[in-house]
Backbone bond lengths (Angstrom), bond angles and torsions (degrees), N, CA, C in turn:
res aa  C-N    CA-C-N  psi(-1)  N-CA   C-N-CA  omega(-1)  CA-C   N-CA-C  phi
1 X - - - 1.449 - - 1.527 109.29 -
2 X 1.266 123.37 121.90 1.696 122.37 -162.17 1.969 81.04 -90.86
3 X 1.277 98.95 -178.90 1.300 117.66 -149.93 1.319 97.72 -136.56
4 X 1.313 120.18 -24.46 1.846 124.49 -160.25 1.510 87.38 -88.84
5 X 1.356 97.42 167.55 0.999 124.51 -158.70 2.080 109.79 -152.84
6 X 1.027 122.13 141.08 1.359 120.65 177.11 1.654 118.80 -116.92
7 X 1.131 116.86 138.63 1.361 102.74 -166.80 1.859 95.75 -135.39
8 X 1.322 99.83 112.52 1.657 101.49 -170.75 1.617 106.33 -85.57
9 X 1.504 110.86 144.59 1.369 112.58 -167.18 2.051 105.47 -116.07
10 X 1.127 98.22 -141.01 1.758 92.96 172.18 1.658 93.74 -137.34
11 X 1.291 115.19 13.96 1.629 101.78 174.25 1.573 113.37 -68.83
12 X 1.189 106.35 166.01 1.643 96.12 -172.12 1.670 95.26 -162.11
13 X 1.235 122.51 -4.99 1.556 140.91 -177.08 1.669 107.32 -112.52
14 X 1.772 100.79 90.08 1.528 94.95 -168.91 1.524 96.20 -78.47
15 X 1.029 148.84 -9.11 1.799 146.92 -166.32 1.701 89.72 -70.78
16 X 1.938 101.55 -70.64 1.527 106.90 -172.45 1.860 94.63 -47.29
17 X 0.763 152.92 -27.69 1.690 131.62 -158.17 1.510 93.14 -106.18
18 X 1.233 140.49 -22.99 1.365 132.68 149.58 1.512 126.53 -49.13
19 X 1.048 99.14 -26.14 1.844 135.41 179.32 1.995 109.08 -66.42
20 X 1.206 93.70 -58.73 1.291 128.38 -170.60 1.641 95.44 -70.97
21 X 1.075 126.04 -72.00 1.419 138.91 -163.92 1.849 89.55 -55.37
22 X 1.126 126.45 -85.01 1.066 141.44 -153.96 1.576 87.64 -57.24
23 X 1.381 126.65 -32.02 2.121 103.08 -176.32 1.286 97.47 -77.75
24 X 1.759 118.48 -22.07 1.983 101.97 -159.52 1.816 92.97 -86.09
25 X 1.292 125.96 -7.91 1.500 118.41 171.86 1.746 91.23 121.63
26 X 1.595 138.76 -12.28 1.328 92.48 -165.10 1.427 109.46 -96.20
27 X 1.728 112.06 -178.89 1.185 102.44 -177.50 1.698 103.17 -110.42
28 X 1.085 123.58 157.15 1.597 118.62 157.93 1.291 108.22 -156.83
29 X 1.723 105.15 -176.10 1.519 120.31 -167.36 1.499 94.33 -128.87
30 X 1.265 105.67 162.34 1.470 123.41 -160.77 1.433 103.73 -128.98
31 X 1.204 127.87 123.08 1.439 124.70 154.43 1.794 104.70 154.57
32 X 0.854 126.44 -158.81 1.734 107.97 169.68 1.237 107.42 -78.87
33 X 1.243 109.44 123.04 1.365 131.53 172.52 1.484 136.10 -117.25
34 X 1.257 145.48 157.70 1.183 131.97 -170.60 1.321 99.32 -136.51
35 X 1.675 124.04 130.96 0.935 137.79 -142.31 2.061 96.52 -117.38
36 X 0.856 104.41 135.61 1.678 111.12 177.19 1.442 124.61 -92.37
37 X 1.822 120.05 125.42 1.651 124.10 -155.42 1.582 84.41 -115.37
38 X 1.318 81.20 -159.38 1.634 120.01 159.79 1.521 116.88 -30.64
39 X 0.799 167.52 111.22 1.765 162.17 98.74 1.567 91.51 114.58
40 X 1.506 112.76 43.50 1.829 119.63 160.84 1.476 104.11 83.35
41 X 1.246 120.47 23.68 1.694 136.71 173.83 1.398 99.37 -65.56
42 X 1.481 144.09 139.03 1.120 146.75 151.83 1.350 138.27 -124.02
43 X 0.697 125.89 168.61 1.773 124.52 -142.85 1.775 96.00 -144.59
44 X 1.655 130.00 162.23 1.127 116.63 -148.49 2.107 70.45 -133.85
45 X 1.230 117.12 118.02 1.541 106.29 161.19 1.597 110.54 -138.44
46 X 1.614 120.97 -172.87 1.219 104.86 -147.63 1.841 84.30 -108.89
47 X 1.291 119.71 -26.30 1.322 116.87 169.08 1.869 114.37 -123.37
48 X 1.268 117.69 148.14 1.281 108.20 179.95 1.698 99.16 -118.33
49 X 1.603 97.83 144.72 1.499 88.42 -171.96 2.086 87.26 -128.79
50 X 1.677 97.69 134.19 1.488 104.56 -164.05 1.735 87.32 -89.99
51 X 1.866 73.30 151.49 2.084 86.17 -166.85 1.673 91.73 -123.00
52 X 1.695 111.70 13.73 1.547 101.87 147.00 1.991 88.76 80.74
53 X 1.441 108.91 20.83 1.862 98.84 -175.54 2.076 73.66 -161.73
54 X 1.668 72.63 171.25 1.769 88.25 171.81 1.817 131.75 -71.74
55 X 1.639 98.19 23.43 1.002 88.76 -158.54 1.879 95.51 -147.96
56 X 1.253 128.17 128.11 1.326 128.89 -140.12 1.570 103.55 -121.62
57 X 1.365 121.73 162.08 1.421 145.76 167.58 1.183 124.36 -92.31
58 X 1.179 143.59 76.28 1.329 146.79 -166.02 1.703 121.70 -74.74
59 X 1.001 132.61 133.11 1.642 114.68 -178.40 1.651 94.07 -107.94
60 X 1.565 110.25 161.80 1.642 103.72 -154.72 1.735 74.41 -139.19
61 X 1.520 109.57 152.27 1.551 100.59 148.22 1.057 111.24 -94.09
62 X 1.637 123.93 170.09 1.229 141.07 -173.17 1.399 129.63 -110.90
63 X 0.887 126.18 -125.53 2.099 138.70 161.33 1.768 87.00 -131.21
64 X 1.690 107.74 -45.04 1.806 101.74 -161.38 1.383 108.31 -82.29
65 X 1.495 115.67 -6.68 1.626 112.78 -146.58 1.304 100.10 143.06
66 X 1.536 106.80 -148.14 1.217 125.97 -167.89 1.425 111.28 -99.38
67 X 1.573 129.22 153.57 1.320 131.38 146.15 1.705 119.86 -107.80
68 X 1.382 96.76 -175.34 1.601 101.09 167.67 2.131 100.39 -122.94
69 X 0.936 93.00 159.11 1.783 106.54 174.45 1.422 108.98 -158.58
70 X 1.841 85.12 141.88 1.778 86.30 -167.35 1.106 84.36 -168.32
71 X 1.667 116.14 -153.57 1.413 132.93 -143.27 1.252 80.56 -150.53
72 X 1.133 130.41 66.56 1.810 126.35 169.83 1.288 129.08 -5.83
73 X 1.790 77.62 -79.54 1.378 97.19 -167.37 1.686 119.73 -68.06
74 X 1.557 108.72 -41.22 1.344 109.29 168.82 1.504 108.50 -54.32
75 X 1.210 124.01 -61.39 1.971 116.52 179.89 1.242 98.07 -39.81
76 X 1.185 164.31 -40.26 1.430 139.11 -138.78 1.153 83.52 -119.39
77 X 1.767 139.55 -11.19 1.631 120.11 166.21 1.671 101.05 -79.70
78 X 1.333 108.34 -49.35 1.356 97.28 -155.38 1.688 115.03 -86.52
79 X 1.216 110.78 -37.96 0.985 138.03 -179.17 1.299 124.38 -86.04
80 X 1.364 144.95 -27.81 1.259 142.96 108.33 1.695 91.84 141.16
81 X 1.935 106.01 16.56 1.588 102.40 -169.49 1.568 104.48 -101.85
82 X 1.160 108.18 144.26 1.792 105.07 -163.15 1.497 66.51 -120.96
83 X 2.122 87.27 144.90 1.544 103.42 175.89 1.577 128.09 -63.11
84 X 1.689 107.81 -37.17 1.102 116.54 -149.81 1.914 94.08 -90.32
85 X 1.108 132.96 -9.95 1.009 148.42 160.26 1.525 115.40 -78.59
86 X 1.262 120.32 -53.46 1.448 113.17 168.24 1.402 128.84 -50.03
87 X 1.525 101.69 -52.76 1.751 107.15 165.07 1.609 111.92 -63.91
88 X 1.394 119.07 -19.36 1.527 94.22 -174.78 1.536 111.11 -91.31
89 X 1.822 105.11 -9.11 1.752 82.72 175.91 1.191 93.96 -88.59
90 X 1.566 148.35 -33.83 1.584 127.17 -155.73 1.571 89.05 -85.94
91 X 1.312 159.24 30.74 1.518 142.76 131.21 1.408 100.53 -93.15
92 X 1.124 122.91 -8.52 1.394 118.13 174.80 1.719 117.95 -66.43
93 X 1.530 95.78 -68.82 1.424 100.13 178.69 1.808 109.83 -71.97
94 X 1.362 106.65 -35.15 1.743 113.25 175.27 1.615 98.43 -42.28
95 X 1.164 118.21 -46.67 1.428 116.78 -166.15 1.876 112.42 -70.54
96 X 1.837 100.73 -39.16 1.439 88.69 171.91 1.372 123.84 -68.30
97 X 1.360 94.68 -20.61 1.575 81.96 -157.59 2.238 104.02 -92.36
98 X 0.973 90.93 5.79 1.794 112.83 162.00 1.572 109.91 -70.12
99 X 0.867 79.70 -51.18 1.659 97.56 -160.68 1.764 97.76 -81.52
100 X 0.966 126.19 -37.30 1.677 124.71 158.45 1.269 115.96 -64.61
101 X 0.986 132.26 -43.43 1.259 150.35 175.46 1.973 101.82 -45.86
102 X 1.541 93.55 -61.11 1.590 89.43 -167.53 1.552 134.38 -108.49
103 X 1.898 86.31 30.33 1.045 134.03 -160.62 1.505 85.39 -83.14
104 X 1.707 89.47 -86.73 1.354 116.11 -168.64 1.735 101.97 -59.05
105 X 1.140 156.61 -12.70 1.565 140.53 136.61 1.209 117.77 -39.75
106 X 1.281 133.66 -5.58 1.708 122.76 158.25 1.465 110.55 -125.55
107 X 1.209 111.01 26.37 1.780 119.24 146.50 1.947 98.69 99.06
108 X 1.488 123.07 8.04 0.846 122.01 142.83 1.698 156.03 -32.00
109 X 1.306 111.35 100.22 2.000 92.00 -175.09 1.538 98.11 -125.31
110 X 1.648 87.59 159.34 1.387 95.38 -168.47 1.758 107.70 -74.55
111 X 0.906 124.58 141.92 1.491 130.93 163.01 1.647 127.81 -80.86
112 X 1.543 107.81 -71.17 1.093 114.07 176.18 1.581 109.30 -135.45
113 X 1.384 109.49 175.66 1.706 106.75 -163.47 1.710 97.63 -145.21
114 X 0.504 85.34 130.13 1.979 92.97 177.03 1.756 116.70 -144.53
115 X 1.791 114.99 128.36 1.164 110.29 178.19 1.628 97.22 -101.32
116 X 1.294 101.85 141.88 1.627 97.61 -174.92 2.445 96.87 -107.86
117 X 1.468 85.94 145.82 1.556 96.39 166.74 1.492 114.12 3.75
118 X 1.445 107.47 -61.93 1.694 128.36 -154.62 1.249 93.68 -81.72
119 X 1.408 144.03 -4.93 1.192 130.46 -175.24 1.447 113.61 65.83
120 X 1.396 107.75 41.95 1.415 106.46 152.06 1.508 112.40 -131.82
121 X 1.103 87.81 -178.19 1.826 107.49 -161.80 1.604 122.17 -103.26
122 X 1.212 100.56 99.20 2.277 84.99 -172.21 1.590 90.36 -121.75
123 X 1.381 71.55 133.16 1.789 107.39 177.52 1.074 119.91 -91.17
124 X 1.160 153.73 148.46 1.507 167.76 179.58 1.231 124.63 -130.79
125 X 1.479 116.38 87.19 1.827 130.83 -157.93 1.556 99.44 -93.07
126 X 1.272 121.98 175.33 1.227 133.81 -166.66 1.775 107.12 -178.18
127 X 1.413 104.54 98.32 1.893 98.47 172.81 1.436 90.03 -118.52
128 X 1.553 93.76 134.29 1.240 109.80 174.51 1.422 120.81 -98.45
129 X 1.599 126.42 126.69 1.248 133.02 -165.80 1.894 109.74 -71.72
């Protein structure tokens, strides 16, 4: 009985999630990869991202984009990464850095940056005529 699990997101910009990975600290490899479960179970993904334990993060393509696949429940024993927290910071920053991204295509730059209490993010744009 495999253990992994896939969890489809709305990313669809694998560069920005290379982006993302590399600011929150992790490291991974890219190419077909096989991702590590339960009692040496493996899983087939297109990037593996190391969670620093025996037991790995796989990125999957989708129909929408990208997913993640893993071993949940083991990461959040061994590895100390809870899913629903993992996906919410990489759509977190995935989302700023979207949103900068398609910012600056209509001559937009960022000015100032502020995280407020609530854990959100306000931006301060500036296109100059």
């Amino acid at each position: 009985m495999s253990h992994f699990t896939t969890v489809e997101t709305k990313i669809k910009n694998y560069v920005i999630l290379k982006q993302v990975l590399e600011e929150m600290g992790y490291n991974y490899v890219e190419g077909d990869c096989q991702i590590r479960g339960y009692r040496g179970q493996l899983s087939d993904a297109i990037m593996k991202i190391d969670t620093k334990s025996s037991y790995d993060i796989g990125v999957v393509q989708t129909a929408e984009g990208y997913g993640f696949i893993a071993d949940w429940s083991e990461l959040e024993t061994h590895a100390g990464i809870e899913k629903d927290a993992f996906l919410k910071s990489i759509n977190k920053r995935y989302a700023y850095h979207t949103v900068l991204q398609e910012v600056q295509k209509y001559g937009y730059n960022l000015v100032e940056e502020e995280a407020t209490e609530q854990q959100h993010i306000k931006l301060v744009l500036r296109k100059w005529s």
